[in-house]
N, C-alpha and C positions, 0 to 999 in steps of 0.2 A: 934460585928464585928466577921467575921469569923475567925477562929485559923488558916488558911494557909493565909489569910492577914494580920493575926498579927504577923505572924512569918516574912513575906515578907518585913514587917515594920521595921523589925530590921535593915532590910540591904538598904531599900528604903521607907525613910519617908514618902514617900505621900500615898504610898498604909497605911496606918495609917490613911487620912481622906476619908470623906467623898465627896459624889458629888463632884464639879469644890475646894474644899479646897483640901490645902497641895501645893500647885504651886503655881508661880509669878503670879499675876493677869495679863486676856490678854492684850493685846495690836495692835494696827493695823497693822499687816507685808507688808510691800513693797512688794509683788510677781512679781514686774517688776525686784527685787535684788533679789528671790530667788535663793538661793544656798543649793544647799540639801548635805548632810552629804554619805558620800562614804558606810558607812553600809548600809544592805539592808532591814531596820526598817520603810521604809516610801514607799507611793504610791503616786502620783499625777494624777490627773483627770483634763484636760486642752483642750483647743480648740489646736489642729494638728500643728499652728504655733504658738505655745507657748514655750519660754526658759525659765529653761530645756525642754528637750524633756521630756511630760507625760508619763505616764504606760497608764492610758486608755485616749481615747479622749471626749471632750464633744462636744456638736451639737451647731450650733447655736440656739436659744432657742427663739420659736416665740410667747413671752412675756416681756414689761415691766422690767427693773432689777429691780425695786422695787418688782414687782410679783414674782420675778424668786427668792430672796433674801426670801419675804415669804413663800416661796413654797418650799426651801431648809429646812427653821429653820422649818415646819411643818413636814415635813420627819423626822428631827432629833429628835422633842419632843414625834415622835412615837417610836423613837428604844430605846431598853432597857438599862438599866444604861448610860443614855447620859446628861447630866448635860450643860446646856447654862453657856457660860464662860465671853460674851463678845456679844455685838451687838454694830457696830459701823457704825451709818447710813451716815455719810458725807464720808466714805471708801466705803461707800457697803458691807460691811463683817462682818461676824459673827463668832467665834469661839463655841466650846465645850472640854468638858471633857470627855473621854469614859473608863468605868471601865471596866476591868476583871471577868470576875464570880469566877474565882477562888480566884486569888489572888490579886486582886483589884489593880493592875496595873494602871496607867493611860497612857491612850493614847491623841494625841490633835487633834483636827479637825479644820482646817480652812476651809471659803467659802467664796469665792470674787465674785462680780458679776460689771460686766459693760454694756452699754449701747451699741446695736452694731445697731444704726440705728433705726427708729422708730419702736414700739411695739418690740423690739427686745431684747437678752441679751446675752451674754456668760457667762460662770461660770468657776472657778477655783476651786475646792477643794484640801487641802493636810492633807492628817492625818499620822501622825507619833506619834511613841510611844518615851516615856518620858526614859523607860530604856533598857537598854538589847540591842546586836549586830542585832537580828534577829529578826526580829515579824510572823515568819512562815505562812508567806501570810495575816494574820489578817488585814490589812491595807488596801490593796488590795479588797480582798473581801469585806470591809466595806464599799469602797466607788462604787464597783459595785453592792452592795447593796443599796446603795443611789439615786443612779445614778437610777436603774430599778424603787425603788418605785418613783420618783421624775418622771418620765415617766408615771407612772400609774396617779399619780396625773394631772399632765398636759395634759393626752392623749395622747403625745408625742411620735415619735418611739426611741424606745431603743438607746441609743449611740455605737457606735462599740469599 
C-alpha cells in the first residue's frame, strides 16, 4: 500500500483496503427516492425529466437495457482502479468502487437502466465519493467519461 494511503487510513478506514473492501456491501438504491446530499461531492447523469434535476443528461439509448446495462459494466471494467461492487439483475443496476491514485479514496458509482419502449433504454448513473465536502469535479468528469466511451462502444452520438 502506498504511504499517502496509509496515512489517509488513519483518518478514513477504507482508503486502508483494497478494490470494492473497506464499505458496506452494495445494495439496490431506489433512484425514483434519490436524494442527493447538499455538498457538491457527487454528479448525476440522467434522462432531462429525471428528479433531481442531473448535472449532465443521458440520451435515449437505442438498445435493450439488458445491452445498455452490459455495455455500462464494459465501460467500467475498462477504467482504472474500478472495482464491481454489486450487480443486481432483477433492479437493472450495477454498482462500483473507484479508487484514488493517490490516496485511495473511494468513490461509488451506481448505474440503473430501464426499458423505454422496444429495443430501447435509458440510463441513470450517480457517482459520489465516500469522503470529503468537495470532489473537485472528479465526479463529474468521471461520468462524462463514461458516458463518451459508452458512445463509442455503442456508436452512439455523444449526450449533451
Amino acid at each position: 500500500m502506498r504511504l499517502l494511503a496509509l496515512l489517509a487510513s488513519l483518518v478514513y478506514p477504507a482508503c486502508a483496503a483494497s478494490g470494492a473492501h473497506g464499505l458496506a456491501p452494495a445494495a439496490p438504491i431506489d433512484l425514483a427516492d434519490l436524494h442527493r446530499p447538499a455538498t457538491p461531492n457527487t454528479a448525476l447523469a440522467a434522462p432531462a425529466d429525471f428528479v433531481p434535476r442531473p448535472d449532465l443528461i443521458t440520451p435515449l439509448y437505442p438498445v435493450a437495457a439488458a445491452a445498455l446495462l452490459a455495455a455500462v459494466r464494459k465501460v467500467a471494467a475498462a477504467e482504472p482502479r474500478t472495482y464491481p461492487d454489486g450487480v443486481f439483475p432483477a433492479a437493472r443496476q450495477a454498482d462500483w468502487v473507484v479508487r484514488s491514485a493517490a490516496f485511495n479514496f473511494p468513490d461509488l458509482v451506481t448505474a440503473a437502466v430501464a426499458p423505454a419502449g422496444p429495443g430501447h433504454a435509458r440510463l441513470i448513473l450517480w457517482s459520489r465519493s465516500v469522503y470529503g465536502r468537495s470532489d473537485f469535479g472528479v465526479n463529474r468528469a468521471r461520468l462524462r467519461a463514461w458516458l463518451a466511451a459508452l458512445a463509442r462502444l455503442l456508436r452512439h452520438p455523444q449526450p449533451g
